[in-house]
C-alpha positions in Angstrom: 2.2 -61.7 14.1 0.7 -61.8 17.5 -2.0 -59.3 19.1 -2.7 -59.3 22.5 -5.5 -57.9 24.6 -5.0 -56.7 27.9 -8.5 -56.3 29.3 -9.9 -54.3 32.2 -8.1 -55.0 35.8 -5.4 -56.6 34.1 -1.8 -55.1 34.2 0.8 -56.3 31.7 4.5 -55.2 32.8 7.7 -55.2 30.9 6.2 -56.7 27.5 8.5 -56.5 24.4 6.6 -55.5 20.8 8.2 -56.7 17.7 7.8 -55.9 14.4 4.2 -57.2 13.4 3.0 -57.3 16.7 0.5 -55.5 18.4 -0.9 -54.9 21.6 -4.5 -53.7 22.8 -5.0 -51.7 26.1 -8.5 -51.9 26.5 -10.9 -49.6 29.3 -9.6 -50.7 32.8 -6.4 -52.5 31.7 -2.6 -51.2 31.7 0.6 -51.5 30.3 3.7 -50.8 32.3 7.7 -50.7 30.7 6.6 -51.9 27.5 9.0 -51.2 24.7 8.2 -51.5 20.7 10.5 -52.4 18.3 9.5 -52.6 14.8 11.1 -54.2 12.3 10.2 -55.5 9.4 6.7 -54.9 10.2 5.4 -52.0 12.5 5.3 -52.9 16.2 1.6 -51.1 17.3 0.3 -50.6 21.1 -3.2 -49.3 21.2 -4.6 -47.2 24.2 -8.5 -47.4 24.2 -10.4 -45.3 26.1 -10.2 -45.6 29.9 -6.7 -47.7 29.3 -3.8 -47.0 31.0 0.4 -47.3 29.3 3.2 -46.1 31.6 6.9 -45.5 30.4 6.5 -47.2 27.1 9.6 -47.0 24.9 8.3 -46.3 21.3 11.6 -47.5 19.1 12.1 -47.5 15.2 8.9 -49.0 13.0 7.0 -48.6 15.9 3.8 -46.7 16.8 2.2 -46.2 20.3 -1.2 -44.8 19.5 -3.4 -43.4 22.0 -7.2 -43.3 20.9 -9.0 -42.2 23.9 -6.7 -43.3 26.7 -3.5 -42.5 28.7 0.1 -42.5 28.2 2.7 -41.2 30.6 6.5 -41.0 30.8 6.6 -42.3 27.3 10.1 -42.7 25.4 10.0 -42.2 21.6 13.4 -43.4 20.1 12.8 -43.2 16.3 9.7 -44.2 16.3 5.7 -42.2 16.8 3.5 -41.6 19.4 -0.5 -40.4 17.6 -2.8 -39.0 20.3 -6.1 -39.6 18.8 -9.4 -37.6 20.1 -9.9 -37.9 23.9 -6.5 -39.3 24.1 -4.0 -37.9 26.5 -0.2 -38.0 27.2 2.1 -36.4 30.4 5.7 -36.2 29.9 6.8 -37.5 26.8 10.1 -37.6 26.1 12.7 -38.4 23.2 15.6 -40.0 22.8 16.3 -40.2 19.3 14.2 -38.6 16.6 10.3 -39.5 16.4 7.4 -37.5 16.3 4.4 -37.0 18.7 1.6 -36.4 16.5 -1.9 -34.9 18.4 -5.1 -35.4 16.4 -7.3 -34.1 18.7 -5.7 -35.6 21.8 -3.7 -33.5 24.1 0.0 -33.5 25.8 1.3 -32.2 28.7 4.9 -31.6 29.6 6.6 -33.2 26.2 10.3 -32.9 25.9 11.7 -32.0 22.5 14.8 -32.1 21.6 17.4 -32.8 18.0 15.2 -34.1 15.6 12.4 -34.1 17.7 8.7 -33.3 16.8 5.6 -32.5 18.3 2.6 -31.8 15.8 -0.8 -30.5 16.6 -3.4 -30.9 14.0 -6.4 -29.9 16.0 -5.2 -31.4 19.7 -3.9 -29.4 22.8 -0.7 -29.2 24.4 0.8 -27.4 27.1 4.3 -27.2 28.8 6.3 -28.1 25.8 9.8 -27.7 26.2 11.7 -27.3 22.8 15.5 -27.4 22.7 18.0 -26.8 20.0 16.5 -28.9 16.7 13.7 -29.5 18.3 10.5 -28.5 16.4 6.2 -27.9 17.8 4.2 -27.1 14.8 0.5 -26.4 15.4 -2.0 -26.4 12.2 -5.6 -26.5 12.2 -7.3 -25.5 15.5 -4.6 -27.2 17.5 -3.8 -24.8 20.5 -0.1 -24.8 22.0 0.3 -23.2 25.6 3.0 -22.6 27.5 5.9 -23.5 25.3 9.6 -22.8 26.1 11.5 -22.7 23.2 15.1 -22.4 24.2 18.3 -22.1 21.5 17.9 -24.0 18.3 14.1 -24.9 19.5 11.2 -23.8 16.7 7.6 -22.9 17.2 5.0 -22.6 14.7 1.6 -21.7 14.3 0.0 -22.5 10.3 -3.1 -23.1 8.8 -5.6 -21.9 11.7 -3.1 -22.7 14.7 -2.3 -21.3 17.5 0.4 -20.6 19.9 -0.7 -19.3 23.9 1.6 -17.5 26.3 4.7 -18.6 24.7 8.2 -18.2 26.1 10.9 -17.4 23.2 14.8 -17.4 25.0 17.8 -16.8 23.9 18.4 -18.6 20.2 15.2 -19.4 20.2 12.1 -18.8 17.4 8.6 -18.9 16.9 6.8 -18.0 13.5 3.0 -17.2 13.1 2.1 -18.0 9.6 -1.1 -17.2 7.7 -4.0 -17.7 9.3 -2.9 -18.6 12.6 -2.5 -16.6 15.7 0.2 -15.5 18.8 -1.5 -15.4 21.6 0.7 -14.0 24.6 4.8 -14.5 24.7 7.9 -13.3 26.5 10.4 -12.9 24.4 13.8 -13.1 26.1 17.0 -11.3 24.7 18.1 -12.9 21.5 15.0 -14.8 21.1 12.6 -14.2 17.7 9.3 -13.8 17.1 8.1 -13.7 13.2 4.6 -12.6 12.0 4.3 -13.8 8.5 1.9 -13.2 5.9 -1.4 -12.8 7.2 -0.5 -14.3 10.6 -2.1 -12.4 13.5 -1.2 -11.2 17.4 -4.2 -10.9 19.7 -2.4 -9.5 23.5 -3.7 -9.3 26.6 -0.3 -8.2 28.7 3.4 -6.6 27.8 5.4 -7.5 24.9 9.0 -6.8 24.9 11.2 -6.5 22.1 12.0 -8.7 19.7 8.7 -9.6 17.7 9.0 -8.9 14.1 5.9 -8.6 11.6 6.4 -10.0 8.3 5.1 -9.1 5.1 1.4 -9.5 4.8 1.1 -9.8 8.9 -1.0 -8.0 10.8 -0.5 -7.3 14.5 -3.5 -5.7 16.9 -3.2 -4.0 20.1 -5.9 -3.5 21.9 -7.4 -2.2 25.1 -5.0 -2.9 28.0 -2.2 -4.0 25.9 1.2 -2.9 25.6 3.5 -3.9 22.6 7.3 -3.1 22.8 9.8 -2.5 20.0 8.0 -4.3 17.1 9.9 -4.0 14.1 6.8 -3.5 10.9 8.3 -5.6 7.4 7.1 -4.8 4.3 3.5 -5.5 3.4 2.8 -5.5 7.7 0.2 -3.6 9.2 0.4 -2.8 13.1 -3.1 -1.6 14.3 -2.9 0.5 17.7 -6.5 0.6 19.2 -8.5 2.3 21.4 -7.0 1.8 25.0 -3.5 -0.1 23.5 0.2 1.4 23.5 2.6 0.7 20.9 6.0 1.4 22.2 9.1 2.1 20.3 7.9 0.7 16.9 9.9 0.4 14.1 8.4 0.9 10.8 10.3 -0.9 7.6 9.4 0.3 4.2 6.5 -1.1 3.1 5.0 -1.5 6.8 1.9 0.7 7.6 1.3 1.3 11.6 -2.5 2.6 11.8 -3.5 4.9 14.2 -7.1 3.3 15.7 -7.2 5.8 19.2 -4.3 3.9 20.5 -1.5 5.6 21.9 2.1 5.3 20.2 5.8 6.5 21.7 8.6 6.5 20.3 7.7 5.6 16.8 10.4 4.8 14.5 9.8 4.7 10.8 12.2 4.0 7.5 11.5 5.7 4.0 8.6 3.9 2.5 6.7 3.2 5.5 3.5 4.2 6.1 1.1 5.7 8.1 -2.7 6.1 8.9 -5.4 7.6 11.2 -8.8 5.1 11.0 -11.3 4.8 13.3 -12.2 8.3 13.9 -9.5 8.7 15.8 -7.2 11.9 16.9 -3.5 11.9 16.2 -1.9 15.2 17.2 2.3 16.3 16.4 2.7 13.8 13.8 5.8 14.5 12.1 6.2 13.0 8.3 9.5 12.4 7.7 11.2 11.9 3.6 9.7 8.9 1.9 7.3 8.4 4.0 3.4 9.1 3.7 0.4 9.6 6.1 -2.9 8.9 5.4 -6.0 10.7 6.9 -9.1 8.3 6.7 -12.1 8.3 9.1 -9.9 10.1 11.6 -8.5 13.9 12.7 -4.5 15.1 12.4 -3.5 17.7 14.5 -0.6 19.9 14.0 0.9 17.9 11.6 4.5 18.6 9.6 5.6 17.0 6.4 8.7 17.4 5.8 10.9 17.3 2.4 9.8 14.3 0.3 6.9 13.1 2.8 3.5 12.9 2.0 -0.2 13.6 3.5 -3.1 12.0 1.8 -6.3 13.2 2.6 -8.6 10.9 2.7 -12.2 11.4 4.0 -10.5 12.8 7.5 -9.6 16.3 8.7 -6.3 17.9 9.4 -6.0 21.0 11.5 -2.5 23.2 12.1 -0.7 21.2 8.8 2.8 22.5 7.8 4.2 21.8 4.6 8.0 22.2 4.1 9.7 22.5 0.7 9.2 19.6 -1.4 6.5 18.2 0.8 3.0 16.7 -1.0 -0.2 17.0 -0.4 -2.6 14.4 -2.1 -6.6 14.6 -2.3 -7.7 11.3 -2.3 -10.9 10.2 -4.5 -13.9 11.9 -3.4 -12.4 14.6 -1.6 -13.3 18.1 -2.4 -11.1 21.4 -0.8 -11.5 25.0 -1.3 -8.7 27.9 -0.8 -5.8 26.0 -0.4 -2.2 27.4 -0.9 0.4 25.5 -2.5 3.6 27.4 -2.9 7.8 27.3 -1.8 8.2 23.6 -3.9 5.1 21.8 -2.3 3.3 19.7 -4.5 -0.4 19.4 -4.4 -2.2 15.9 -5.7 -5.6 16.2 -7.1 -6.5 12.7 -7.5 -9.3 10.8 -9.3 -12.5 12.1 -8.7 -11.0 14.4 -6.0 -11.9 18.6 -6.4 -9.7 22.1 -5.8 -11.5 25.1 -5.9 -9.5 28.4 -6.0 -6.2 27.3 -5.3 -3.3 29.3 -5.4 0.1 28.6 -6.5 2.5 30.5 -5.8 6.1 28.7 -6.1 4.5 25.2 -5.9 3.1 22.3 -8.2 -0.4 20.9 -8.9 -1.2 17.7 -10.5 -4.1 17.9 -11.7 -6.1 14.0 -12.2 -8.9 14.8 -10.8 -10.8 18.4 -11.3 -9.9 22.0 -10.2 -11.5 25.1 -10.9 -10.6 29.0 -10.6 -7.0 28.1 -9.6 -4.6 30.9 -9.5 -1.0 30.9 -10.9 1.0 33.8 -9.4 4.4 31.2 -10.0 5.0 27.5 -10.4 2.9 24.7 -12.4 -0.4 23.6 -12.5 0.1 19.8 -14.4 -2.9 18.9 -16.0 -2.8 15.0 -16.6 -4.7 12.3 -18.5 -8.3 12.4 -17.1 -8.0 15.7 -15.1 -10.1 19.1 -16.0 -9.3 22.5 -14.8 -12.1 24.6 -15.2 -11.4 28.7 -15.7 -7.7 28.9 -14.0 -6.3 32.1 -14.0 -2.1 32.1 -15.2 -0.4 35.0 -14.0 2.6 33.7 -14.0 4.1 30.3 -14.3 3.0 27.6 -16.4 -0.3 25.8 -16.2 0.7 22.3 -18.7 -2.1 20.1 -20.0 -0.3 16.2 -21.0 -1.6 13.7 -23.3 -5.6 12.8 -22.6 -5.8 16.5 -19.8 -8.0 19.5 -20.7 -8.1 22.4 -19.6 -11.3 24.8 -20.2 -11.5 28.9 -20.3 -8.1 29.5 -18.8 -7.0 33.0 -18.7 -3.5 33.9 -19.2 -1.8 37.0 -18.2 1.9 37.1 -18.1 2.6 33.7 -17.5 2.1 30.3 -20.1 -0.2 27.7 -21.2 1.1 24.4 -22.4 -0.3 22.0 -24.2 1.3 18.8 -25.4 0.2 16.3 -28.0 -3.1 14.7 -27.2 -4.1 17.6 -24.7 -6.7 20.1 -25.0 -7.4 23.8 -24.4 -11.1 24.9 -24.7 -12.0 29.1 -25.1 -8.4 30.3 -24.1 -8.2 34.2 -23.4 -4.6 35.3 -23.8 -5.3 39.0 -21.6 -1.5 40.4 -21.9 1.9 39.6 -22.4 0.8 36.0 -22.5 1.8 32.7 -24.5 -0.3 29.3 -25.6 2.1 26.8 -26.7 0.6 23.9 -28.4 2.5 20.7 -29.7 1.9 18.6 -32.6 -1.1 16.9 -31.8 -2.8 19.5 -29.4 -6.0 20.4 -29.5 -7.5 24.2 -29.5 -11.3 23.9 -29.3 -13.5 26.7 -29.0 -11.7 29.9 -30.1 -8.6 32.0 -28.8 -9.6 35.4 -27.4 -6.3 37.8 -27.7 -6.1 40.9 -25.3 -2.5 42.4 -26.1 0.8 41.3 -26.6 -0.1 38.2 -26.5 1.2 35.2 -28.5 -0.1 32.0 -29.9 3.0 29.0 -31.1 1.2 26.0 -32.6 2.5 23.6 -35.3 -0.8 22.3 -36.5 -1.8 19.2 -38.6 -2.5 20.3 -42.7 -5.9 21.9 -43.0 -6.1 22.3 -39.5 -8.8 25.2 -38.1 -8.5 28.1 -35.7 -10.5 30.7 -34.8 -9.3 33.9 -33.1 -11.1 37.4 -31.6 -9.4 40.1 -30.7 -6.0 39.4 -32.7 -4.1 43.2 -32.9 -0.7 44.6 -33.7 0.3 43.7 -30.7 0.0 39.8 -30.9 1.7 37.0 -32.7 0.8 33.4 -34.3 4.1 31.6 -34.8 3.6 28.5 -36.8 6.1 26.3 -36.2 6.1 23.7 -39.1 5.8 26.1 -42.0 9.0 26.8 -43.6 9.4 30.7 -44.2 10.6 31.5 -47.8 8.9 32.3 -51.4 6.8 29.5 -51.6 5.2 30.6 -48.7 2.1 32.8 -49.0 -1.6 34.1 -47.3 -4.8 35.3 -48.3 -7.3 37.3 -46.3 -11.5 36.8 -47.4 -13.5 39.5 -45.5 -16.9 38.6 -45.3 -19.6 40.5 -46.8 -20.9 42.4 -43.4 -16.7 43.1 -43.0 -17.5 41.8 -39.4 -15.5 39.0 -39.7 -12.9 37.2 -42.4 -11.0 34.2 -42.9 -7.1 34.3 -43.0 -5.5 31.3 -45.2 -1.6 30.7 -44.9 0.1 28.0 -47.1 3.9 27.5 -47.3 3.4 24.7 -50.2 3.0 21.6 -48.1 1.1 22.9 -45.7 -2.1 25.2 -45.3 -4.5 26.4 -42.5 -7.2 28.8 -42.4 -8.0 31.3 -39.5 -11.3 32.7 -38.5 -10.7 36.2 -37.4 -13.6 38.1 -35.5 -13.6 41.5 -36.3 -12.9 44.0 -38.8 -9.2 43.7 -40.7 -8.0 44.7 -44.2 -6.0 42.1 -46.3 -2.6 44.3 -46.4 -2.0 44.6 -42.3 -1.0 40.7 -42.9 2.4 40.1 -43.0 4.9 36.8 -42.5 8.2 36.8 -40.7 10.8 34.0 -40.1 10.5 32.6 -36.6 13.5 30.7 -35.6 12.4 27.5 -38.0 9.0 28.3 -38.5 7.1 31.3 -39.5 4.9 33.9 -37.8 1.7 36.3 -38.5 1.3 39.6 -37.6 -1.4 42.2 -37.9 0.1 45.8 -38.7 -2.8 47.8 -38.7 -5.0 49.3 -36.3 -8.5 47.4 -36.3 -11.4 48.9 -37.4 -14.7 48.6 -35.7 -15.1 46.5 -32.2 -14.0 42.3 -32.4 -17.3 40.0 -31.4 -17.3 37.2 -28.9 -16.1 34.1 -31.0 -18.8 31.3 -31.4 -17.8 28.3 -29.9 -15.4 26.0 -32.9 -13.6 22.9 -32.8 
């Protein structure tokens, strides 16, 4: 093992390094046509600071490391060149696979080619030329300038890199992973661009096409910048800010563009993308397309259109001039509150949350209800009330309004059309005007009394001993009970109470029995049972005496 020293003004020319041996370039000295061959030990040159190593050929097992000083025109031919901090190299080459490794130091105008690689892990380098398996990877602060990657050649940015002004031809690729960034490139034809998963762009000139935007990556354009054909992955997000253009985007399912006061032509989008207006901006012709859904933040739409199987979601913005088309929807985010809207010809209208509609109409449409409406009005279609929505005092004139498992629905008022209420939903103070129906499943809930107008009908198949309480029940109206069995063991019994203001009706079929509070004034022999398709129903044939009082509020 021999070291040797090459000290300041001293020049050492054509040494040979063998495996073991090492040489020190010290501030002032110089090394010229040295060549390192390792084997079976490493064969090390060190460049100090202010030292000086010209076309040094680094073979296999050996290691030319640069720790403060100089190396140009190196050769690395298997084996690796490490620029330490303040170290610097020009015009590294390769002839067989090796690795230039920058800690700190920077390069200049290295050469990569097949099985070649260059990696910064927080040094500088500028001019690298990659060619087909050729690799520059740039992690941790390291900054990358002026690449050419040409066919075959990879760049990448990871872990805090980045990549500067970088020139992607024909075959060629660069990738900006998480955390690192794409500072300027020119993509020729052919050539890719990927932004990964929380990899960013930050532009200051054109981008043509060819850049693609990964899942989780997020691209910005901002004043003075132009983008060209970006293609938005799934999980992507392409901000367009104030005084950027986005031009001919494409928008993959799963991609969101956001509209930030930027300007966008030509957008392109695929069912499953999306869209949003932040930044108080003002987007104006929009047109949603199916699958596809637009979201209204801290911004303005203007003259909007959804078409079939798109979606607007209001969501603390404004929208001005909005058509809906047939089976179009129309959500209200949390914490947004609309009055007087119109929801008919298959739209469907989303009530989210802890969103609020007042006096809605629906007319041919569908609202679901998870948040809260109140004095809706059903002239046709549904209003779906769904676990954790209320609709307060809706008004069915026709159509359906349907309360789901865990949904109430409080004072509706039915007239000619139907409430619904399935198991685990509840209907508080219904009043059934005219030719109306309440159907409640197994498992409803009726709270707080039925008020019947005329001709009016109530279906329920309730639990055994179950309570009801009715005003206003007439010859007119109908309670079909749909789990009692009609036949001779069925039987019911009226108790008038001692004012004859009000009585209690008791119907038992032999397995099961409920007991009815009526509010008015009836006589025990206008009750009467008929069969009802597998169940049985209770009429009144009798006119009522005297005038029925407002029910008191039962569960």
């Amino acid at each position: 093992m021999t070291t040797t020293v090459v000290s300041s003004g001293r020049t050492l020319t054509g040494a040979s390094v063998s495996g073991g041996d090492t040489i020190f370039v010290m501030s002032g000295g110089a090394t010229v046509d040295t060549t390192l061959t390792g084997g079976p030990g490493y064969a090390k040159e060190y460049i100090e600071a202010g030292g000086v190593a010209s076309d040094t050929l680094v073979g296999f097992l050996s290691q030319l490391i640069v720790s403060g000083g100089f190396a140009a025109g190196t050769v690395i031919d298997g084996g690796v060149c490490d620029v330490d901090l303040g170290g610097a190299t020009s015009g590294t080459t390769f002839s067989g696979a090796g690795a230039e490794i920058l800690s700190g130091g920077s390069a200049t105008g290295t050469i990569l080619g097949s099985g070649d690689s260059q990696r910064l892990i927080g040094g500088s380098a500028v001019g690298t030329k990659i060619s087909n398996g050729g690799s520059q990877s740039v992690f941790y602060f390291g900054i990358a300038s002026g690449t050419i990657v040409s066919s075959g050649g990879i760049a990448r940015a990871q872990s805090g890199g980045t990549l500067a002004d970088v020139t992607v031809l024909r075959g060629g690729s660069a990738t900006i992973f998480s955390g690192s960034l794409l500072s300027g490139v020119t993509v020729a034809s052919g050539g890719s661009v990927a932004i990964d998963s929380g990899g960013e762009i930050d532009l200051t000139g054109a981008l043509p096409a060819g850049v693609l935007v990964r899942s989780g990556g997020l691209e910005g354009i901002g004043s003075g910048v132009t983008a060209r054909g970006l293609t938005v992955r799934n999980g992507a997000r392409l901000i367009v800010s104030s005084g950027g253009t986005a031009s001919n985007p494409f928008i993959r399912s799963g991609g969101t563009i956001d509209f930030a006061g930027g300007t966008v032509k030509g957008l392109g989008i695929d069912s499953g993308g999306h869209e949003a207006i932040v930044s108080a901006a003002t987007v104006s012709g929009l047109s949603v397309g199916f699958g596809v859904d637009l979201t209204v933040g801290n911004g303005s739409a203007v003259n909007v259109s959804v078409q079939s199987g798109g979606t607007i979601i209001l969501d603390g913005g404004t929208v001005k001039g909005l058509t809906l088309d047939s089976g179009a929807t129309e959500v209200l985010a949390n914490g947004e509150h609309a009055s007087g809207l119109v929801v008919s010809g298959g739209i469907t209208l989303v009530v989210s949350g802890v969103a609020v509609a007042a006096g809605t109409k629906i007319d041919g449409g569908v609202v679901e209800v998870r948040g809260e409406t109140s004095s809706s009005v059903i002239v046709s279609g549904t209003e779906q009330v769904l676990l954790g929505g209320v609709a307060f005092a809706t008004t069915i004139d026709g159509g359906v309004e349907s309360v789901a498992s865990g949904g109430l629905a409080y004072g509706a008022v039915v007239s000619g059309g139907r409430l619904s209420v399935a198991a685990g939903g509840t209907a508080t103070r219904v009043n059934l005007v005219h030719d109306a129906t309440e159907l409640v499943a197994a498992g409803g809930v009726i709270s707080g009394g039925v008020t019947f107008g005329r001709a009016s009908t109530l279906s329920v198949a309730p639990a055994n001993s179950d309570h009801l309480t009715f005003v206003g029940f007439k010859q007119t109206d109908t309670l079909v009970l749909r789990n009692f069995k009609f036949g001779t063991q069925e039987n019911l019994s009226f108790t008038e109470n001692a004012s004859k203001t009000a009585g209690t009706l008791t119907i038992t079929d032999g397995a099961h029995q409920i007991s009815v509070a009526l509010f008015g004034q009836y006589m025990a022999t206008g009750f009467h049972l008929t069969e009802r398709g597998a169940g049985t129903a209770i009429i009144y044939t009798l006119p009522m005496g005297g005038h029925p009082l407002l029910a008191v509020g039962h569960g």
